[in-house]
C-alpha positions as CSV (number, residue, x, y, z in Angstrom):
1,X,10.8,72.3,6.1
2,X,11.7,75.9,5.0
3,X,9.7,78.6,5.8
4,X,8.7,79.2,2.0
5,X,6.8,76.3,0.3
6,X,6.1,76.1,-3.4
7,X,3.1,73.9,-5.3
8,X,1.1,73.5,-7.6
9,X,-2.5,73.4,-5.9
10,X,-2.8,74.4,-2.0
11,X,-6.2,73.4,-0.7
12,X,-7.7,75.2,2.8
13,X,-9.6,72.9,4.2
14,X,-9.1,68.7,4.8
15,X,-12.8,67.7,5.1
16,X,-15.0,65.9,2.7
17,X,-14.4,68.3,-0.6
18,X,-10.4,69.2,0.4
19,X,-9.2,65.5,1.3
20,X,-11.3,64.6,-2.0
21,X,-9.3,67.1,-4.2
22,X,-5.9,66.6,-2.8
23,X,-6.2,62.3,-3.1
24,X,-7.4,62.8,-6.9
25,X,-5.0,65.7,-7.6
26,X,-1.9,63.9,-6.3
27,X,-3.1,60.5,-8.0
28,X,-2.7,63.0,-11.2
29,X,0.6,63.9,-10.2
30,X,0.1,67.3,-9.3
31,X,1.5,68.7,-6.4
32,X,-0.7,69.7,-3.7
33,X,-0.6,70.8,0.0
34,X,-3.4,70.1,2.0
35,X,-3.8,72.8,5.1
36,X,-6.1,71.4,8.1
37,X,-6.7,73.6,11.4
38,X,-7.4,70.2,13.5
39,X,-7.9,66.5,11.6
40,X,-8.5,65.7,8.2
41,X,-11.7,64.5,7.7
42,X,-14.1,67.9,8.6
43,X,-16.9,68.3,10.2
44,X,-18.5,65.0,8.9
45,X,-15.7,62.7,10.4
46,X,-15.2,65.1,13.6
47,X,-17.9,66.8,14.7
48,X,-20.8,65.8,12.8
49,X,-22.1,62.7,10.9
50,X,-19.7,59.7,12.6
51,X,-19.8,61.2,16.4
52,X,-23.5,61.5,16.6
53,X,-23.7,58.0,15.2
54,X,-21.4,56.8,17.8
55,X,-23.7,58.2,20.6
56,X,-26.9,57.4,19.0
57,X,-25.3,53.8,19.0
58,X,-24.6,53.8,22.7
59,X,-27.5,55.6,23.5
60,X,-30.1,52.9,22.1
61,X,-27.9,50.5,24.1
62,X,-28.3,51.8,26.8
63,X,-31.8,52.4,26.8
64,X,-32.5,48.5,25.8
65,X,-30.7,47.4,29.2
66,X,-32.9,50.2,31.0
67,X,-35.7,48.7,29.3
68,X,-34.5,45.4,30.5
69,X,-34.3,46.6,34.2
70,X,-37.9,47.7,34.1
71,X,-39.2,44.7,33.6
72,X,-40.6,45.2,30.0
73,X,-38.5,42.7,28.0
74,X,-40.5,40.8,26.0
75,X,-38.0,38.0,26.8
76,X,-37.9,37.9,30.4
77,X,-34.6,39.4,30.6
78,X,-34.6,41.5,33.8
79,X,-31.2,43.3,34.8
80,X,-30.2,46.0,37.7
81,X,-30.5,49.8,37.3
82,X,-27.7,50.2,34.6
83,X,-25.7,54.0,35.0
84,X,-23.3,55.3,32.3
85,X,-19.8,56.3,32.4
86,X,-19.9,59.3,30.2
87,X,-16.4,60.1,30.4
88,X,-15.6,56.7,28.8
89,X,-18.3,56.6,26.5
90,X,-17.0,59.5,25.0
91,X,-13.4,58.3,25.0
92,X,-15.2,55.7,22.8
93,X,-16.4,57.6,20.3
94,X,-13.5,60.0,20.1
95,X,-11.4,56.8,19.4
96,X,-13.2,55.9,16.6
97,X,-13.3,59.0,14.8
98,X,-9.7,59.3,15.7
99,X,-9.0,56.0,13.6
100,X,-11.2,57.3,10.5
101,X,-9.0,60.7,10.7
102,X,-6.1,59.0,10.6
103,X,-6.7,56.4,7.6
104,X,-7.8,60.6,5.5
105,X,-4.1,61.2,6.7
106,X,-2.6,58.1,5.1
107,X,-4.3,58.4,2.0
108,X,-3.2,61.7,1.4
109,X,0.4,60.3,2.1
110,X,-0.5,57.5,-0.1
111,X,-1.3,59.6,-2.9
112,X,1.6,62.3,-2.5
113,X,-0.5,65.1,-0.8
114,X,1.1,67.0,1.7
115,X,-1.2,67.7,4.7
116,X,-0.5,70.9,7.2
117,X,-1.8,71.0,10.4
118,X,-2.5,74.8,11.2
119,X,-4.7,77.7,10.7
120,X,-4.2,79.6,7.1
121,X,-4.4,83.0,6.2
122,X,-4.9,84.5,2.8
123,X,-2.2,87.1,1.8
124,X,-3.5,87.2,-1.8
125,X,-4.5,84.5,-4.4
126,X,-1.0,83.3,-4.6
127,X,0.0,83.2,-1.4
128,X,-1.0,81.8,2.4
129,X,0.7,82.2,5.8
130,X,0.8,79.6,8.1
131,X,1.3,80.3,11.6
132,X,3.4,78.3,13.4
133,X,3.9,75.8,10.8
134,X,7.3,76.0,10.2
135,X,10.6,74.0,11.5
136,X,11.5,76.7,13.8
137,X,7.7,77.4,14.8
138,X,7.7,80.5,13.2
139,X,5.2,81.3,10.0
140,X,5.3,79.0,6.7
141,X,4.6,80.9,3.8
142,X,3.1,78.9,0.8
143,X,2.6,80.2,-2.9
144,X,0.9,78.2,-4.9
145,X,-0.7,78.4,-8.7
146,X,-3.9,77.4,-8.0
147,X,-5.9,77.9,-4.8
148,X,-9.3,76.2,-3.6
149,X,-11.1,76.7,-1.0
150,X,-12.8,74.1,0.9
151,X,-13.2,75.7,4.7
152,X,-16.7,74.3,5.1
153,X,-19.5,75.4,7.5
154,X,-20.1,76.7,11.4
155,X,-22.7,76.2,13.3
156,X,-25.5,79.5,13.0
157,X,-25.6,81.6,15.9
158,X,-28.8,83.5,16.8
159,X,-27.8,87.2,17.9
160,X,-30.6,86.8,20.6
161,X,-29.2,83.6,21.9
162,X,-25.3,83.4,22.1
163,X,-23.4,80.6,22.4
164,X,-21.5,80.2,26.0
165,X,-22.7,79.2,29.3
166,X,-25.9,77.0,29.2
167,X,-26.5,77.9,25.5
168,X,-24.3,75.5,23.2
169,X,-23.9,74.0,19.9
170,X,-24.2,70.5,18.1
171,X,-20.2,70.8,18.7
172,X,-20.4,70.6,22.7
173,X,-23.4,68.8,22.3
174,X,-21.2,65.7,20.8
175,X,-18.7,66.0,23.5
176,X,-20.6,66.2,26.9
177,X,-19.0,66.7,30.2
178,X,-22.2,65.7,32.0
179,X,-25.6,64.9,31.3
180,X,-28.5,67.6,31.9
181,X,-32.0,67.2,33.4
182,X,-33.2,69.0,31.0
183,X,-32.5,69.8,27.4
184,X,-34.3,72.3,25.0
185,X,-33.4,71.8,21.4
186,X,-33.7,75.3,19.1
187,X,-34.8,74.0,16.2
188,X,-36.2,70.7,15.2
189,X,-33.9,69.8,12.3
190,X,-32.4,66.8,11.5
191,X,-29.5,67.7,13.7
192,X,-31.3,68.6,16.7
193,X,-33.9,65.7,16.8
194,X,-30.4,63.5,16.2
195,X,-28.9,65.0,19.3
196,X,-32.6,65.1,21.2
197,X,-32.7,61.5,20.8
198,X,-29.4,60.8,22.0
199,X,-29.9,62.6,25.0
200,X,-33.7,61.5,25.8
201,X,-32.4,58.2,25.7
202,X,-29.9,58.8,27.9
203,X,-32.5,59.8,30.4
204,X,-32.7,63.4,30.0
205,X,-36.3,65.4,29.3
206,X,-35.7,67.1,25.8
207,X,-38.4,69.6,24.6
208,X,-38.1,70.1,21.1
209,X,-38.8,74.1,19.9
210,X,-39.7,75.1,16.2
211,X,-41.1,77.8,14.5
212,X,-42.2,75.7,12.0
213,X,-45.7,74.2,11.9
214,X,-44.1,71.1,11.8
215,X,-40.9,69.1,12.5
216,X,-38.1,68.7,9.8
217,X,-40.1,71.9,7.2
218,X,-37.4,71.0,4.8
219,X,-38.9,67.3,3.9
220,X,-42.4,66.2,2.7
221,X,-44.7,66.0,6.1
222,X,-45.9,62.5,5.0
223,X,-42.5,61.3,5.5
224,X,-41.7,63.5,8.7
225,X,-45.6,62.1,10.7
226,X,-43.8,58.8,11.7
227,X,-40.7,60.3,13.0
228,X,-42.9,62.8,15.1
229,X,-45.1,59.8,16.3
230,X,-42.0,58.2,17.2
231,X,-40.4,60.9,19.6
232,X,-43.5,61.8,21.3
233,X,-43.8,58.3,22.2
234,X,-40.0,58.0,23.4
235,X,-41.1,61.0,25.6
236,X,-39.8,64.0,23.6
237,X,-41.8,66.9,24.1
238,X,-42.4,69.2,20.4
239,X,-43.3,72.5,20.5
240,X,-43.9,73.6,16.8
241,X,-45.1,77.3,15.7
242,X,-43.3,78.3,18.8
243,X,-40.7,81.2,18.3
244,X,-37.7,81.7,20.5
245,X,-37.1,85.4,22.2
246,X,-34.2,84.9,24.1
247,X,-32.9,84.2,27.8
248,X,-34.7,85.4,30.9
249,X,-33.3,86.9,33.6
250,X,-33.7,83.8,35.8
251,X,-32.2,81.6,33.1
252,X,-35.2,80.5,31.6
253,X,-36.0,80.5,27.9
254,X,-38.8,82.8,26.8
255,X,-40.7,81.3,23.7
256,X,-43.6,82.6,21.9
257,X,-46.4,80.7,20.1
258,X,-48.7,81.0,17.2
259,X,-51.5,83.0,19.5
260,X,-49.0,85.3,20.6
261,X,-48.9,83.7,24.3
262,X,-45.0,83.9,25.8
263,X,-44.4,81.2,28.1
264,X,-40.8,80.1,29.5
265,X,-39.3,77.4,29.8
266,X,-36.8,75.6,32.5
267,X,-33.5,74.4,31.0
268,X,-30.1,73.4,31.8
269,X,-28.5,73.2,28.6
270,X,-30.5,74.5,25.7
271,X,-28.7,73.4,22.4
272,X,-29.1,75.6,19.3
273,X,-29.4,73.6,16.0
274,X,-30.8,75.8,13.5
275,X,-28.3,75.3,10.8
276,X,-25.2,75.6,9.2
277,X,-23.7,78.6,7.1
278,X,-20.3,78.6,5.4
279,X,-17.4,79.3,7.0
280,X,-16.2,82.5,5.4
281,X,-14.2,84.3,8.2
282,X,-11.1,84.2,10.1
283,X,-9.0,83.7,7.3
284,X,-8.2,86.9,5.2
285,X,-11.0,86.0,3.2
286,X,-12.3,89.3,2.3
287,X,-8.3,90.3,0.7
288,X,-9.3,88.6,-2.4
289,X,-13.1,90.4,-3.2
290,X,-14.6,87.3,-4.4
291,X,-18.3,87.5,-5.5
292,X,-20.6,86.6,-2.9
293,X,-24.2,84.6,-3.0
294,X,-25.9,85.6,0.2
295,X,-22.9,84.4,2.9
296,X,-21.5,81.7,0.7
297,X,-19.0,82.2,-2.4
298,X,-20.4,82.3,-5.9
299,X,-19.3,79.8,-8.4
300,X,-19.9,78.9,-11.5
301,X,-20.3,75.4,-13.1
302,X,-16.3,74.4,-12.7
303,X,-16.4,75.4,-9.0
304,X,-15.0,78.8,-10.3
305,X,-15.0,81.8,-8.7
306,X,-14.8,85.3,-9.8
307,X,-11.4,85.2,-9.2
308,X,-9.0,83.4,-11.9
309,X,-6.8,80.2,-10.4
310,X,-9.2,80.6,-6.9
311,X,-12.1,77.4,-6.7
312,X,-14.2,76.8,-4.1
313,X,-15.9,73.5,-3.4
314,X,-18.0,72.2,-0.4
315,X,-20.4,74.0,2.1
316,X,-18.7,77.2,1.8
317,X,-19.8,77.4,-1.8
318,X,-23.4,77.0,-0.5
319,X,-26.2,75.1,-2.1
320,X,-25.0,75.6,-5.4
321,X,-22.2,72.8,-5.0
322,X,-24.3,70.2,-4.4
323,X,-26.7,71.4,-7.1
324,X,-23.7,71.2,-9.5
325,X,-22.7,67.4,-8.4
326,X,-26.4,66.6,-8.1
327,X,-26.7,67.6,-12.0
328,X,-23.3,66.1,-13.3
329,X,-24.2,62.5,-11.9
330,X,-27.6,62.9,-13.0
331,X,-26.5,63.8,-16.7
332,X,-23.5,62.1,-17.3
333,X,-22.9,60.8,-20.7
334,X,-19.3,60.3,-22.7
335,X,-17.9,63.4,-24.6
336,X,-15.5,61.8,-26.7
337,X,-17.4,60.1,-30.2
338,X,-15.5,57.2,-29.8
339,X,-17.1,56.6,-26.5
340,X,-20.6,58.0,-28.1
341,X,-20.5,55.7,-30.7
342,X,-20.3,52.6,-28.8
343,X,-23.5,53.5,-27.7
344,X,-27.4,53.5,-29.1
345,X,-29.7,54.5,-26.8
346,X,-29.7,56.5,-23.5
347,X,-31.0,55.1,-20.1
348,X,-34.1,56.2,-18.7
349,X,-35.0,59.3,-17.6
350,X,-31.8,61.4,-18.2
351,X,-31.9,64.9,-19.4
352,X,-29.7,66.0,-22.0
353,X,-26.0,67.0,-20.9
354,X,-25.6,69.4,-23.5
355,X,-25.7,73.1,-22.4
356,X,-25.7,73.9,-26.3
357,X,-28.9,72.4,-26.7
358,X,-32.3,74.3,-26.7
359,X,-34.7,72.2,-25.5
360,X,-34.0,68.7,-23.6
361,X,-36.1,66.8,-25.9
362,X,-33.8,67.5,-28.8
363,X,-32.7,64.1,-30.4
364,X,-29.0,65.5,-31.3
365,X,-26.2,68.8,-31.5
366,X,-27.3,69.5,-34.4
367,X,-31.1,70.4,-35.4
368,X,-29.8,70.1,-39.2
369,X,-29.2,66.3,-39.9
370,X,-25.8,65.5,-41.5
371,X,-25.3,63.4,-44.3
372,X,-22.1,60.7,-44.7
373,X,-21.9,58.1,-47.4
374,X,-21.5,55.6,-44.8
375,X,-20.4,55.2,-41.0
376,X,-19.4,51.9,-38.9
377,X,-22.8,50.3,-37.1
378,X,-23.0,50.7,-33.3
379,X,-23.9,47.9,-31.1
380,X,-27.2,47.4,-30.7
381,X,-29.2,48.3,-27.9
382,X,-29.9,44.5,-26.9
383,X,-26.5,44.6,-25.1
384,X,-27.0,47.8,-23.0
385,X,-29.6,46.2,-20.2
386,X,-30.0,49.9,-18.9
387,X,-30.7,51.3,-22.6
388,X,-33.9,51.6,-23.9
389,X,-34.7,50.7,-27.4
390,X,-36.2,53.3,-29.7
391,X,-39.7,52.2,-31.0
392,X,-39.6,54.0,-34.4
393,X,-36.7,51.4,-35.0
394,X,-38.3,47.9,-35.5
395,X,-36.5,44.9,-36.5
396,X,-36.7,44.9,-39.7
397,X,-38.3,41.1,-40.3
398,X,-41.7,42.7,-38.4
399,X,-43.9,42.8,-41.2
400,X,-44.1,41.0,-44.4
401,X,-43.6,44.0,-47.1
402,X,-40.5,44.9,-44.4
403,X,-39.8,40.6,-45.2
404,X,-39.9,41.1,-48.5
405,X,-38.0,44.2,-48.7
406,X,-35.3,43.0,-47.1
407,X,-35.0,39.9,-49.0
408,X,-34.7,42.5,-52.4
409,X,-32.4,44.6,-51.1
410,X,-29.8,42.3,-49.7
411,X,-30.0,40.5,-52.8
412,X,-29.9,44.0,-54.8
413,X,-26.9,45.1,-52.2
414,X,-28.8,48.3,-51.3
415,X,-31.3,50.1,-48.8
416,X,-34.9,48.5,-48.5
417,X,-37.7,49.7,-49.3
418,X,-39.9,48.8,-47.0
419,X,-44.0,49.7,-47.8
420,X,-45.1,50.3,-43.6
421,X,-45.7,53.6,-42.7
422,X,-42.9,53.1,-39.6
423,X,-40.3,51.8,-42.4
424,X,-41.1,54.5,-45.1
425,X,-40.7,57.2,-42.7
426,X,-37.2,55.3,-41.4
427,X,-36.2,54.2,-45.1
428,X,-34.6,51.1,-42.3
429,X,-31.4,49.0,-43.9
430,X,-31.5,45.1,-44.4
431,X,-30.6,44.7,-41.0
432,X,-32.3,43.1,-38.3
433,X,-31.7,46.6,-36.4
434,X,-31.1,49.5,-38.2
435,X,-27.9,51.1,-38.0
436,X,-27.4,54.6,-37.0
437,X,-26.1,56.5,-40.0
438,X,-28.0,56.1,-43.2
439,X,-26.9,55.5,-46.5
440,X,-29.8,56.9,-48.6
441,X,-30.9,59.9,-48.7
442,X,-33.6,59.7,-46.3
443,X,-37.1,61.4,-45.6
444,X,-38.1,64.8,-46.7
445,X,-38.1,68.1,-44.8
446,X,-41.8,68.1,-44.2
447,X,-41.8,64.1,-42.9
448,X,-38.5,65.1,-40.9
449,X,-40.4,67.6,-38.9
450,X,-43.6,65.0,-38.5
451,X,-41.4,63.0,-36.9
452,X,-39.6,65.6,-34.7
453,X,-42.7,66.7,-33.7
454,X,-43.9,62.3,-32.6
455,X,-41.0,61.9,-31.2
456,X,-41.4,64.8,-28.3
457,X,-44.6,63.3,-27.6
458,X,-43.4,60.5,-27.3
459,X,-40.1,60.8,-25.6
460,X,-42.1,63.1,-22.7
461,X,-44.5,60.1,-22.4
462,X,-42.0,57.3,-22.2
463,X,-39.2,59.4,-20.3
464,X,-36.5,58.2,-22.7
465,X,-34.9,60.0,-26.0
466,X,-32.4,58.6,-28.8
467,X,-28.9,60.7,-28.8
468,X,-27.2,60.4,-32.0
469,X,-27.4,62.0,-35.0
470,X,-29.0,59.8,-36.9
471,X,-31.2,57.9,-34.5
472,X,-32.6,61.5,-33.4
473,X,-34.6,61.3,-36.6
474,X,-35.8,58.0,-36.0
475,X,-37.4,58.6,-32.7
């Protein structure tokens, strides 16, 4: 390895969004370079999502044999006083994140990703700087064409409550030393009642502290009573509307609650878990001036940022990512009119995917209808379990002027005539469904904009909507 490295896409960052990009982008054929500080994988497979899984796993097993050893086995079972080896138990868990990290490293390999172990620094938008990267452990210089940033999130720090010493993070938190006597969670999230748990049933006293009115503010309180029932009766200790001031002189933890009363409270650990924010420093992020939403950078749609060639995607990108992923599932539907046309009907309740469109209820591209002398049938819905089948398109044998109608026309090789209001309106085909682009002229203006008007009721009441051209005007 050179110090000088050339590619196509360099990616900062190997967690969840970064390993993500560089599998698909090398399965593409482009070349990438992946650049991780630690192990691939991020915060999820290293210090977050799989390691406090592996403790909350040991943790209820443990408590089950403790359970066992008081006597309160509903099966007899009655054991000794069981202790933990923490040291091993987290040897345990750090072996199996170690195996996840290293199947991200050999799919990266697999695809023809390069992955870097270091820390990067931004020069400019073309170039990063390795340290100690290269063969002769000097600094690896990388240019690239097309940058993305994928650094992730930190844990928040309170300026009145510093981490170091007895004040620590869900980082430590996942890698104890030893176990405390007792524990005061900041912040009564669904990281901190994770970690609370863990340790309560480890045998620790854990006092929950939020400034909240209740636990987990960010979900609906019907769904968060249960999970409060459920610690206080494993012995956690919540303290909501109560504020946090800062350390004591004697170490204590001075909190304030809704009446104004400050009371302090005896700790030796206190573990701060009042969020995340993205990880925006310590690597010459502020060289390239990229727009800014609050401490995460601003994208647009295509993970753009205000800077051409430079993406962002993941936590340090904010809410907004998610939002963007959220919507794309949620809307999907094929561009191409090949792929269109081998479809009726929609699925339930999915909004249109067209950012051209004015309203979501509009039936197609175009609010002017388009006439062709004829077009090649679609399939019918009947073979699309998902799809739902318009209603102002009835097979055409369901009345007995549509019967008749039928019979003339396919005799007469053209369009029916049908005398129901539904079929008027339609002007439907001999078919038993009606295709999706007519061959007769069709309805006038005025009954075009009656039906318009049906079909938004309609299509708000029954949560579904036809999408092409053709069927919009029979909905």
């Amino acid at each position: 390895m050179s110090n000088t490295l050339q590619t196509q896409l360099l990616i900062i960052g190997g967690g969840p969004g970064g390993y993500i990009a560089g599998i698909r982008a090398g399965q593409l054929g482009v070349k990438t370079i992946v650049v991780e500080g630690v192990n691939p994988g991020g915060t999820c497979l290293n210090i977050g999502c799989i390691p406090s899984k592996a403790l909350i796993h040991a943790a209820e097993e443990f408590a089950k044999v403790t359970a066992y050893a008081a006597g309160t086995s509903p099966l007899g079972i009655s054991v000794q006083a069981p202790s933990l080896d923490l040291a091993k138990t987290v040897a345990w868990k750090a072996g199996i994140v170690k195996k996840l990290t290293g199947g991200v490293s050999a799919l990266l390999k697999k695809n023809g990703a390069q992955l870097i172990k270091g820390w990067a620094t931004i020069v400019d938008g073309k170039t990063v700087e390795i340290a100690g990267a290269a063969e002769d452990g000097g600094t690896l210089r990388i240019t690239c064409e097309h940058l993305l940033l994928a650094t992730g999130s930190v844990p928040v720090e309170l300026p009145f409550l510093p981490f170091g010493g007895k004040v620590i993070s869900s980082t430590e938190a996942l890698s104890p030393t030893s176990l405390p006597k007792q524990l005061i969670v900041v912040g009564g999230g669904y990281i901190g009642l994770e970690l609370g748990t863990v340790y309560r049933k480890l045998g620790c006293e854990v006092t929950v502290v939020e400034a909240q009115e209740r636990i987990l503010p960010a979900y609906d309180a019907e769904l968060t009573k249960p999970v409060a029932t459920q610690l206080e009766k494993s012995g956690v200790k919540l303290l909501t509307g109560h504020s946090v001031l800062g350390l004591a002189d004697n170490g204590q933890l001075r909190v304030r609650d809704a009446g104004g009363t400050e009371i302090a409270l005896d700790a030796d650990q206190i573990l701060v878990a009042v969020g995340r924010r993205p990880k925006t420093d310590g690597f010459n992020l502020e060289s390239l001036q990229l727009d800014l939403t609050g401490k995460a950078i601003k994208i647009d749609d295509q993970c753009k940022t205000s800077m051409r060639n430079v993406w962002a995607i993941g936590d340090v990108a904010g809410e907004r990512c998610s939002r963007i992923g959220r919507w794309r599932r949620a809307n999907w539907w094929p561009r191409s009119s090949a792929a269109r046309s081998a479809t009726s009907c929609r699925p339930r309740f999915r909004r249109c995917a067209s950012p051209t469109r004015k309203s979501w209820w509009s039936g197609c591209r175009r609010t002017k209808p388009r006439r062709r002398a004829s077009r090649p049938r679609s399939r019918c819905s009947r073979s699309r379990p998902m799809a739902v089948r318009c209603r102002w398109n009835p097979p055409m044998a369901s009345c007995a002027s549509s019967r008749a109608a039928a019979t003339t026309a396919s005799s007469a090789g053209r369009p029916s005539a049908c005398r129901s209001r539904s079929c008027r309106l339609l002007s439907c085909s001999p078919s038993r469904w009606a295709p999706r682009w007519r061959t007769s002229p069709g309805p006038s203006i005025r009954t075009r904009r009656w039906v318009r008007r049906r079909r938004k009721r309609r299509c708000v009441r029954w949560g579904m909507r036809c999408i092409s051209d053709a069927s919009a005007r029979r909905c």
